[in-house]
C-alpha positions in Angstrom: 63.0 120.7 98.0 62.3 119.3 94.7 63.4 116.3 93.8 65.0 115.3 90.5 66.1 112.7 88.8 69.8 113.5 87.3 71.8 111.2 85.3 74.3 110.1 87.3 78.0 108.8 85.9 79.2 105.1 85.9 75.9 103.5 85.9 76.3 103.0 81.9 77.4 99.6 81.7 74.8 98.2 83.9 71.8 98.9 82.0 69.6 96.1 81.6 68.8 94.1 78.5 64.4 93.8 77.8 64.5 90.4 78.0 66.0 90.4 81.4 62.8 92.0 82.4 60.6 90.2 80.6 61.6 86.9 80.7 61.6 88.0 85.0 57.8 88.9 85.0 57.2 85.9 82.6 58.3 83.9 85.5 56.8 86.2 88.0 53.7 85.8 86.0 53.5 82.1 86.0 54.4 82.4 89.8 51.4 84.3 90.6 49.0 82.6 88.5 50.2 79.4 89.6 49.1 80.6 93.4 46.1 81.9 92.5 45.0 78.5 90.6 45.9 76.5 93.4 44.2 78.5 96.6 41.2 79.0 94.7 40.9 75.3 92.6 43.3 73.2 94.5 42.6 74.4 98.6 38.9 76.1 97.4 39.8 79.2 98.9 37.4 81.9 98.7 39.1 84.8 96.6 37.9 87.7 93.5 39.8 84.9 91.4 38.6 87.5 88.2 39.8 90.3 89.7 43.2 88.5 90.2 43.6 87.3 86.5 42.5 90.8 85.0 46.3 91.8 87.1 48.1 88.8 85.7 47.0 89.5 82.6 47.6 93.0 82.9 51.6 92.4 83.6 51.4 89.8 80.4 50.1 91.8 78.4 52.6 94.7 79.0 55.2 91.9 78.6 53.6 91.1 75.2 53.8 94.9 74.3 57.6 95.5 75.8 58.3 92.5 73.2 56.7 93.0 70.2 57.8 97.2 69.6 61.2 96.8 71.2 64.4 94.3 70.2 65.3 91.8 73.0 68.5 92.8 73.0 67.8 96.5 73.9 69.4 98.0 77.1 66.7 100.5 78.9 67.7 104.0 80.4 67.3 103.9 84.0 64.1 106.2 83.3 62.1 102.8 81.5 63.7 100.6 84.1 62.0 102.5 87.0 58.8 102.7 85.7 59.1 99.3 84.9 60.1 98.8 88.4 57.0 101.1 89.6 54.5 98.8 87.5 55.9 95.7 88.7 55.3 97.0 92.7 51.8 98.4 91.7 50.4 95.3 90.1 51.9 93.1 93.2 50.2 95.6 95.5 47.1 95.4 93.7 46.8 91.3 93.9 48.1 91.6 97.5 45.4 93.9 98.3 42.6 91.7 97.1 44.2 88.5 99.0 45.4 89.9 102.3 47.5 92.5 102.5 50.3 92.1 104.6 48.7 89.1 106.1 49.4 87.0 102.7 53.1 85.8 103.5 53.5 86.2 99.6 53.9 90.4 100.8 57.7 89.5 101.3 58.2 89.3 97.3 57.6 93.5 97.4 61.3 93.6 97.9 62.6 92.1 94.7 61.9 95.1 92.5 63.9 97.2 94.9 66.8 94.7 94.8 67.3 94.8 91.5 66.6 98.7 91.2 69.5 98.8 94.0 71.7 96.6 91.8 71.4 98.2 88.1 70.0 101.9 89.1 71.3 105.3 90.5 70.7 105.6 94.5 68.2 108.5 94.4 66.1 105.9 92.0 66.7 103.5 94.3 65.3 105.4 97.0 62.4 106.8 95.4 61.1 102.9 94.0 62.0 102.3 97.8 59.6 105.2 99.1 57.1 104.2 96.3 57.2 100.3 98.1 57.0 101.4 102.0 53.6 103.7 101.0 52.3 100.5 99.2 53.3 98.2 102.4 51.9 101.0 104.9 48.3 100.7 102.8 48.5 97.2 102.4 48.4 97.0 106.0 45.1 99.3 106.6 43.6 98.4 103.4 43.0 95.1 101.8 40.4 92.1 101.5 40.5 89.1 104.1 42.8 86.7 103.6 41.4 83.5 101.5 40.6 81.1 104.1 38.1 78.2 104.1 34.8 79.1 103.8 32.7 79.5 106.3 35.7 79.8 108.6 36.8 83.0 110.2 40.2 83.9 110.4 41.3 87.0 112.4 45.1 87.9 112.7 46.1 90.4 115.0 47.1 93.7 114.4 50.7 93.4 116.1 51.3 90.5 114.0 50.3 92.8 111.2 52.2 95.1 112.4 55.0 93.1 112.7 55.0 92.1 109.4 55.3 96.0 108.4 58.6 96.7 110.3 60.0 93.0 109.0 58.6 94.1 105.6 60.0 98.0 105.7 63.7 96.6 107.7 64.3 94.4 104.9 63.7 96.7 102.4 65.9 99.3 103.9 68.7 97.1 104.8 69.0 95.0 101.6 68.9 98.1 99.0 71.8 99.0 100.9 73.6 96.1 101.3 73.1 94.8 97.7 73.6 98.5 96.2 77.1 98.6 98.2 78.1 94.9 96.6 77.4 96.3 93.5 79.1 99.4 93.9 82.1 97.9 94.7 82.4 94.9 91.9 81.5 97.7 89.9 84.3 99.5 90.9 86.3 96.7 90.4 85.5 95.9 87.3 86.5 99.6 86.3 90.0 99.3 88.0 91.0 95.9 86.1 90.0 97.1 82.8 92.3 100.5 83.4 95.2 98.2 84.6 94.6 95.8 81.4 94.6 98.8 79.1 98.2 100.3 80.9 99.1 96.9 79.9 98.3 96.6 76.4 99.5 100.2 75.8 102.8 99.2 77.2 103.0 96.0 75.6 101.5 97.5 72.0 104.5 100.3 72.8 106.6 97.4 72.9 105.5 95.5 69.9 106.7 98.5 68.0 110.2 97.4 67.5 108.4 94.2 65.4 106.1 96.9 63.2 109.7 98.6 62.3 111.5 95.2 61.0 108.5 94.5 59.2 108.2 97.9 57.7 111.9 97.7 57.0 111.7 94.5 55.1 108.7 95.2 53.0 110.1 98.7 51.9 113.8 97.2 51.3 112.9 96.0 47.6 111.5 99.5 46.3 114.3 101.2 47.5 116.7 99.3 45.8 114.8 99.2 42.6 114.9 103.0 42.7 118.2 103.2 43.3 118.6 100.9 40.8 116.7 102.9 38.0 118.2 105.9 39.1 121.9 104.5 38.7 121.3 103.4 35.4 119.6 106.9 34.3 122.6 108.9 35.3 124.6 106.8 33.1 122.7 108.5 30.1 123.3 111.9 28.4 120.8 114.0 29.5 120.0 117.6 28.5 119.6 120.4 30.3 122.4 118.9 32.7 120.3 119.6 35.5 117.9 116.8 35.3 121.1 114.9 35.7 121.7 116.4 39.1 118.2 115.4 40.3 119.0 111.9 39.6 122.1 111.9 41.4 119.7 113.7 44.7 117.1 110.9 44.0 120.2 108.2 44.2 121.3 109.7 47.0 118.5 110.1 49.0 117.2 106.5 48.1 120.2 105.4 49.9 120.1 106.7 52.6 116.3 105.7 53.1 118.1 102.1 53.0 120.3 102.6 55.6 117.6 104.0 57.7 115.5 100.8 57.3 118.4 98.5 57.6 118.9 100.1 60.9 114.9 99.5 61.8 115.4 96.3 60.5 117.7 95.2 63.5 115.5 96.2 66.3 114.5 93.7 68.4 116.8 91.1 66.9 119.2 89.1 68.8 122.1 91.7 67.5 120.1 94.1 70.6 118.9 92.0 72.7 120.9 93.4 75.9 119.1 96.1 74.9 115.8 94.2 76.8 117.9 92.8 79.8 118.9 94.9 82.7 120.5 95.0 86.0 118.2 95.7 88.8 119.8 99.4 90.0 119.3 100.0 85.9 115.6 99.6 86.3 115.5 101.6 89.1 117.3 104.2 87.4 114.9 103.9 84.4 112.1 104.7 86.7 113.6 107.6 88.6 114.3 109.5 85.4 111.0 110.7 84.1 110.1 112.2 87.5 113.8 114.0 88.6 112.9 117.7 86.7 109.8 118.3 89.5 112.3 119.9 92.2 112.2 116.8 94.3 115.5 115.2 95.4 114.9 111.5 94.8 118.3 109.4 96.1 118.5 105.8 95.3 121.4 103.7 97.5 122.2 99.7 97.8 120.7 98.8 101.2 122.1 95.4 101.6 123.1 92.9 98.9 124.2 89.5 99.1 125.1 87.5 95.6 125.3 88.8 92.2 122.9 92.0 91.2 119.6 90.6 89.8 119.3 90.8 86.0 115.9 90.8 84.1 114.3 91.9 81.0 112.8 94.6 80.7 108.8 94.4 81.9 106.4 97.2 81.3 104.2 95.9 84.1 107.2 95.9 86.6 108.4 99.4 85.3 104.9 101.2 85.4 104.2 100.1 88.4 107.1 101.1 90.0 107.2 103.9 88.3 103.5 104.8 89.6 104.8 104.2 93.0 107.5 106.9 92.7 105.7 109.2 91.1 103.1 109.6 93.9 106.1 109.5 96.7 107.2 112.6 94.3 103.9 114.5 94.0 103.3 114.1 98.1 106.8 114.6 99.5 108.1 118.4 100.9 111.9 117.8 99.7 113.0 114.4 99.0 112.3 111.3 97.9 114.5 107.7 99.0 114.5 104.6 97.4 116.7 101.8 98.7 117.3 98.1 96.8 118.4 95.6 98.8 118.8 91.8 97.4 119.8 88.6 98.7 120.3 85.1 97.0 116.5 84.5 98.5 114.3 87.9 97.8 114.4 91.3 96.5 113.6 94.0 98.2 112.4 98.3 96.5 111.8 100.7 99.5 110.0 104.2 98.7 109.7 106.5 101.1 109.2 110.1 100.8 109.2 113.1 103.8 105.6 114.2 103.0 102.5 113.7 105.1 102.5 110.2 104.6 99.3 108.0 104.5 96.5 109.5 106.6 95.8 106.9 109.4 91.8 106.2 108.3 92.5 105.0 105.2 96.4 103.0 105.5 94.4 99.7 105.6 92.3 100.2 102.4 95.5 101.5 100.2 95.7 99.6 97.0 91.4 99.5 96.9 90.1 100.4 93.6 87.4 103.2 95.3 90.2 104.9 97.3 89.0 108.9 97.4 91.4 111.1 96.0 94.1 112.9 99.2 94.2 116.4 98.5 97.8 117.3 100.4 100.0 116.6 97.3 102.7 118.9 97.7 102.6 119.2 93.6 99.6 119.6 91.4 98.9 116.8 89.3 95.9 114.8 88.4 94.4 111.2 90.0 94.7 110.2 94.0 95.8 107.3 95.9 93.1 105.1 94.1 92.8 103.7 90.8 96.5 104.8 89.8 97.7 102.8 93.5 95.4 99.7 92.5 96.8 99.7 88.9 100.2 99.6 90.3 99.6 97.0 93.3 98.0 95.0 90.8 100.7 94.9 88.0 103.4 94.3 90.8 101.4 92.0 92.2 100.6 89.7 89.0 104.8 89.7 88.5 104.6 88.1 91.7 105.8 90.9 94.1 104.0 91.5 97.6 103.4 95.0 98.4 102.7 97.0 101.7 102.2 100.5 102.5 102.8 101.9 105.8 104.0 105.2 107.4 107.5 105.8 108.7 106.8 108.3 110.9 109.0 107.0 113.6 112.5 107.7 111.6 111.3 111.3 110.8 109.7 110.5 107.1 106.4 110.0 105.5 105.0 107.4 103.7 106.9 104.0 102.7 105.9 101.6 100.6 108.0 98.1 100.4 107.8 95.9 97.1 109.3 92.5 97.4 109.4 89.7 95.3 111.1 86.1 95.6 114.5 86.6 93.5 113.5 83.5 91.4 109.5 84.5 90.6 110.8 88.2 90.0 113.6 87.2 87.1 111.2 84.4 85.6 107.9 87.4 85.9 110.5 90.2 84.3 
């Protein structure tokens, strides 16, 4: 089977800058040439010590190069990273090969490129700089010059301890590209999830700084209207001939008007005049979230489960009211006939119950509802776009950051589907909303 390298999807925004890299094998650099200087000067090891600079200065050089055609600040396609990557294993190989092989404990450092290929590349170029490193390891082991010892002094290591050092070398390979690839992966996906849910935010709160724009457009347009209402009044006082140019002042007058009263009634949104407009009563939010998702042939019913105290009233909060709304829209696209929502409040909590008569959650995945890498549940009863991930995490998060705590379980027992409770302390919801 041939073997391709295809540009995979979401791995965009972690493409590395140069001077990551180079500033790295700088470092690296110094590290190895710092080594080299002190077996062969400071413990008078015997070692090809010309050999070993003509590699250093090999990896500087290219560093040199890398720098001097390309900006610092450029981010390299995963193609330039890996051979990059590649390089750096060869030109480690190479020095190990002339100081020991796997027998040089410095053999452990043929890992790092693979880390950081696991952390900024695709997996399949992760796995082929991994391949690339266990051939390098395997002939590292069979072929390679004696360790520098002192001279005159033979040093034999066994072969199972140089065997050992292969499986130790190849384990850790294998078991820290996947372990670091999966921690990025999911911060990764993370990341992705809280920039959606600050964008739904910003929409709704850019939707809701609309009412501002209008006043302000109001108020700035107020003065030319009246000035050519104004002109126009005073121009139909005056004989004109043919008589019909009169009659298109009049419609100019008219129409000028009636502009005015347009903007004086912008002018008032958002102002204190409305301002019940902004505050609600809890089933009036509910309702308010219902609404957009009754014309789907769903029965959704919404009844007072228990109340104790005065019905909560809050302004309106888009956070609250997407979120919500989110909620209920799955229950919608998943349920067979009908969809319940209950409210229940007391002087101490309040309480939104969803639950629908679908399938409810499938048992494998109830504990990682509300994760940002969810994979999509293809059973909705009604087509629609997304899954139960990033629309489910954008919801649990918005609910969450108004201070409401949210769980999702099945309600099987009572002949339904799945049920999701949001409940917030009365006093953190009003002072959130």
């Amino acid at each position: 089977m041939e073997f391709e390298l295809a540009h995979e999807t979401g791995f965009d925004n972690r493409r590395l800058r140069l001077s990551t890299i180079t500033n790295t094998r700088w470092l690296a650099t110094l590290g190895q040439l710092s080594a080299v200087l002190l077996v062969a000067l400071g413990l008078r090891f015997e070692l090809p010590i010309a050999a070993c600079m003509i590699l250093i200065a090999i990896a500087a050089l290219l560093n040199i190069a890398l720098t001097w055609f390309f900006p610092a600040n450029k981010r390299l396609n995963p193609i330039g990273v890996l051979a990059v990557l590649l390089f750096d294993v060869a030109q480690l190989a190479g020095l190990l090969a002339l100081t020991g092989g796997l027998t040089n404990p410095f053999c452990i450092l043929l890992i790092v490129p693979v880390i950081v290929s696991a952390t900024t590349l695709p997996p399949r170029y992760t796995a082929l700089l991994a391949a690339v490193t266990l051939a390098f390891a395997s002939a590292l082991a069979f072929v390679h010059l004696p360790l520098p010892w002192y001279p005159g002094v033979g040093l034999q290591i066994p072969l199972v301890f140089v065997a050992g050092v292969w499986v130790a070398v190849v384990s850790t390979i294998v078991f820290t590209a996947f372990y670091v690839y999966r921690v990025a992966e999911e911060a990764r996906r993370l990341s992705d999830a809280l920039a959606a849910t600050e964008l739904v935010l910003q929409r709704e709160q850019h939707l809701s700084a609309l009412d501002g724009l209008a006043a302000a457009a109001a108020h700035e347009l107020g003065t030319p209207l009246a000035t050519i209402s104004l002109v126009a009044k005073e121009m139909g006082r005056e004989p004109f001939e043919p008589e019909s140019l009169r009659e298109d002042i009049a419609l100019v007058r008219t129409q000028a008007d009636r502009c005015r009263e347009i903007l004086k009634r912008l002018s008032t949104l958002g102002t204190g005049e409305e301002d019940h407009l902004a505050r609600m009563a809890l089933r009036t939010m509910i309702e308010e979230v219902i609404a957009p998702h009754r014309e789907f042939g769903i029965r959704i019913s919404s009844r007072i489960e228990e109340n104790a105290g005065n019905e909560p009233v809050c302004r309106r909060n888009p956070g609250i009211i997407y979120g919500l709304g989110n909620l209920v829209e799955n229950a919608v696209d998943f349920a067979s006939e009908a969809v319940e929502i209950s409210v229940a409040w007391t002087p101490d909590t309040v309480r939104i119950r969803i639950v629908d008569d679908g399938p409810g959650f499938p048992p494998e995945m109830l504990e990682r509802i509300g994760e940002p890498d969810l994979p999509r549940i293809p059973e909705r009863q009604r087509n629609g776009g997304g899954g139960l991930g990033l629309g489910i995490f954008i919801a649990k998060t918005l609910l969450e950051r108004s201070g409401a705590t949210v769980r999702f379980s099945n309600a099987f027992s009572s002949g339904k589907g799945a049920d999701v409770v949001v409940e917030w302390p009365r006093a953190a919801m009003q002072l959130a909303a």
